[in-house]
C-alpha positions in Angstrom: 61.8 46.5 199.9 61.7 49.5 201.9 64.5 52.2 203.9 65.2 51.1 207.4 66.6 53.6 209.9 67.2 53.7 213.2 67.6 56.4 215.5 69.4 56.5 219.2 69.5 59.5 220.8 70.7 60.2 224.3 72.8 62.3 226.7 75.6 61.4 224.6 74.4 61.8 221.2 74.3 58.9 220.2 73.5 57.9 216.5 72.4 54.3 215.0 71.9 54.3 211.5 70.9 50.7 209.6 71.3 51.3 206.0 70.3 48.5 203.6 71.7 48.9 200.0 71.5 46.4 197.1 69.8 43.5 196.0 65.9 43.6 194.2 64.4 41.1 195.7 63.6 42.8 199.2 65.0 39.8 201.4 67.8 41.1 203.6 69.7 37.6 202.3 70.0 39.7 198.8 71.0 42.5 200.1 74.0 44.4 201.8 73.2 45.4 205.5 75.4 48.3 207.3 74.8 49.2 210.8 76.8 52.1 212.1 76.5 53.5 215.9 78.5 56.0 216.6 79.1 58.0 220.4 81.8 59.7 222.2 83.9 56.7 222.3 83.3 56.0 219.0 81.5 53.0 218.4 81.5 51.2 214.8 79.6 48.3 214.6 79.5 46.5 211.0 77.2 43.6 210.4 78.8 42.1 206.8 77.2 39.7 205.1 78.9 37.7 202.5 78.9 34.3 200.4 75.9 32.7 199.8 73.8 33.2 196.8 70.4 32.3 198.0 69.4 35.5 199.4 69.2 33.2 203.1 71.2 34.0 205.8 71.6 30.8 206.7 73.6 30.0 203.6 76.2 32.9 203.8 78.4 33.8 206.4 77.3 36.8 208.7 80.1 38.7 210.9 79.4 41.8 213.2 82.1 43.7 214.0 82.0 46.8 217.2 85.1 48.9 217.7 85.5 51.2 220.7 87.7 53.1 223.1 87.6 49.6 224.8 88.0 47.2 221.9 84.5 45.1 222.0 84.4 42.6 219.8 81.1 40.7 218.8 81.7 38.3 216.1 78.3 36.2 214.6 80.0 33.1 213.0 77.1 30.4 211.8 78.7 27.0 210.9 77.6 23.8 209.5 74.4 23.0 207.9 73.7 23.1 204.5 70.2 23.9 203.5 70.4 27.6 204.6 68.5 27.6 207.4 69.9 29.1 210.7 67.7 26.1 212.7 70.0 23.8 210.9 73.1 25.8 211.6 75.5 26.3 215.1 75.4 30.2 215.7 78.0 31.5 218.0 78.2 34.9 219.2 81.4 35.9 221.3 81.3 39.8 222.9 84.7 40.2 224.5 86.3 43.7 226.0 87.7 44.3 229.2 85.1 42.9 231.4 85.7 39.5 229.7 81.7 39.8 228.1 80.8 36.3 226.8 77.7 36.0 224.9 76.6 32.4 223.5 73.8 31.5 221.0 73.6 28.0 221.7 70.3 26.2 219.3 70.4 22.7 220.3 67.5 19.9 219.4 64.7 20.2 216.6 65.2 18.5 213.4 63.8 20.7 210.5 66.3 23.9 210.3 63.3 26.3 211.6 64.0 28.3 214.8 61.0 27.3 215.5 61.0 24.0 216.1 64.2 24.4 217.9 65.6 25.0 221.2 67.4 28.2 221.3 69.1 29.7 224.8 71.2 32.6 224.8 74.0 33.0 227.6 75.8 36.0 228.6 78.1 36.0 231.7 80.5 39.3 232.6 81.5 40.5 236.0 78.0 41.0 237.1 77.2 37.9 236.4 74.1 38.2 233.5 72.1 35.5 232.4 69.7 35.8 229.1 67.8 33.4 228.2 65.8 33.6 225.3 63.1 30.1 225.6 60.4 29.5 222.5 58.2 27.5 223.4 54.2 26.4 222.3 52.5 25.4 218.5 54.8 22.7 217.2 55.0 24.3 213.6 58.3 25.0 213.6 57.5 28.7 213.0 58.7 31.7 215.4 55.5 33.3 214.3 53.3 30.3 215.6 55.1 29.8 218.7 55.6 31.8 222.8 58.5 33.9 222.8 60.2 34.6 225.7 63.2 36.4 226.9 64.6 36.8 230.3 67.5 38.3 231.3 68.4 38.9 235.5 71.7 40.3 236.4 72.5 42.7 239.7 70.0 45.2 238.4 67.2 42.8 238.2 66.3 43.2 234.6 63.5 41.7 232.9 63.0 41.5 229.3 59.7 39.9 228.0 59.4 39.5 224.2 55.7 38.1 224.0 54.1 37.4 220.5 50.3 37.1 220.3 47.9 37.0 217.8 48.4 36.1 214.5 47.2 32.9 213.2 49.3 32.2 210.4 52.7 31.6 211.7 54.5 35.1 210.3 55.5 37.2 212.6 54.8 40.3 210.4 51.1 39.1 211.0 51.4 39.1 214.6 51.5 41.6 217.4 55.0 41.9 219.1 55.9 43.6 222.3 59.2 44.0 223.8 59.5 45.5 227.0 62.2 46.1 229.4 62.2 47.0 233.1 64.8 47.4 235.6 65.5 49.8 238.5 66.1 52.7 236.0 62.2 52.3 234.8 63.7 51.4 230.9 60.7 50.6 229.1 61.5 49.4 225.4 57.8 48.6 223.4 58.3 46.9 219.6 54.5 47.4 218.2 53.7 46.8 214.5 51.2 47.5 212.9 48.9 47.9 209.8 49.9 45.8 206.7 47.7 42.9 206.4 50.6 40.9 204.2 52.6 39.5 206.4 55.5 41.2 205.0 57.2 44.3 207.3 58.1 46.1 204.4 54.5 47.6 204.8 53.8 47.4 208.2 54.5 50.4 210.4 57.6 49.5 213.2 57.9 51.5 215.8 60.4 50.8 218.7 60.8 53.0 222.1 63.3 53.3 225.0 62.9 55.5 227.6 65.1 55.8 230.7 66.0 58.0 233.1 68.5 59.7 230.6 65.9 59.9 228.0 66.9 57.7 225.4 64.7 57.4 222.6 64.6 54.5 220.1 63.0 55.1 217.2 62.9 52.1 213.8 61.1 53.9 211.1 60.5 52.3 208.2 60.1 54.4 204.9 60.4 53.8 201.5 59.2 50.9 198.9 56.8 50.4 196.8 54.0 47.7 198.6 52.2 50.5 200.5 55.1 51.0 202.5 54.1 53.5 204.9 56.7 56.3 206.0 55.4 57.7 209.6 54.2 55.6 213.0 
């Protein structure tokens, strides 16, 4: 229901915009989504959504498509399963450029088409040899917001990203308090707090995420607009 825009700014200027345009209903399923990063080398990075009438991501096809002086491309292809749910669904997600990145969403095991309930590791391999896994695990209600979230990802450089959910007793995650933070030997520190809006719903919560390195990147999602007490600043 509300404006979403996100802001990267670094040495090299860098400038991520997520536009959301279309669709009443306030459900990013019903809606066109159009993320655009652009830099010196001049990234484009499309995330289409089409087919699927449902207003579900899980029933329409979702690609995303980056462009760049060294040809990346990162295509999101969800296959089978037919009741619109992405636990129900294979999701592959390839990254190839000329480091030979390969990046697999693999959700194996849990019967009911929520994430939740499901098994979900994440795998990416390039020269350096990265490994991210992303491993849900506690509350058997099939619900990310009910349920330990935890990503890991170790390569050369020793990073650690920790997505840890707490709080929250009723299985949304827009009810819940979520931190993301990053650390590696460049002291990246990347914190996703919400906050306010006692619905559930993030359209009128305040999000504010935050990278800081030693080039002084900063990361900003602010979420402005719409008409549920959406609040504009963080």
């Amino acid at each position: 229901m509300c404006n979403l825009t996100s802001q990267l700014t670094d040495d090299t200027m860098r400038t991520v915009s997520h536009i959301q345009t279309g669709g009443p209903t306030g459900a990013l399923g019903m809606c066109n989504l159009t993320s655009q990063l652009t830099d010196d080398t001049m990234h484009n990075e499309s995330h289409v959504q089409t087919k699927g009438p449902t207003g579900v991501l899980g029933m329409c096809n979702l690609t995303s498509q980056l462009t760049d002086g060294t040809m990346h491309n990162e295509s999101h292809v969800q296959t089978g399963g037919p009741p619109g749910v992405l636990g129900m669904c294979n999701l592959t997600s390839q990254l190839t450029d000329d480091t030979m990145h390969n990046e697999s969403h693999v959700q194996t095991k849990g019967p009911t088409g929520v994430l939740g309930m499901c098994n979900l590791t994440s795998q990416l391999t390039d020269d350096t040899m990265h490994n991210e896994s992303h491993v849900q695990t506690g509350d058997p209600t099939g619900v990310l917001g009910m349920c330990n979230l935890t990503s890991q990802l170790t390569d050369d450089t020793m990073h650690n990203e920790s997505q840890v959910q707490t709080k929250g007793p009723t299985g949304v995650l827009d009810m819940c308090n979520l931190t993301l933070q990053l650390t590696e030997d460049t002291l990246h520190n990347e914190s996703h707090v919400q906050s306010r809006g006692p619905t559930g719903v993030l359209d009128i919560c305040n999000l504010t995420s935050q990278l800081t390195d030693d080039t002084m990147r900063t990361v900003s999602h602010v979420q402005t607009g719409g008409s549920h007490r959406c609040r504009g600043h963080v």
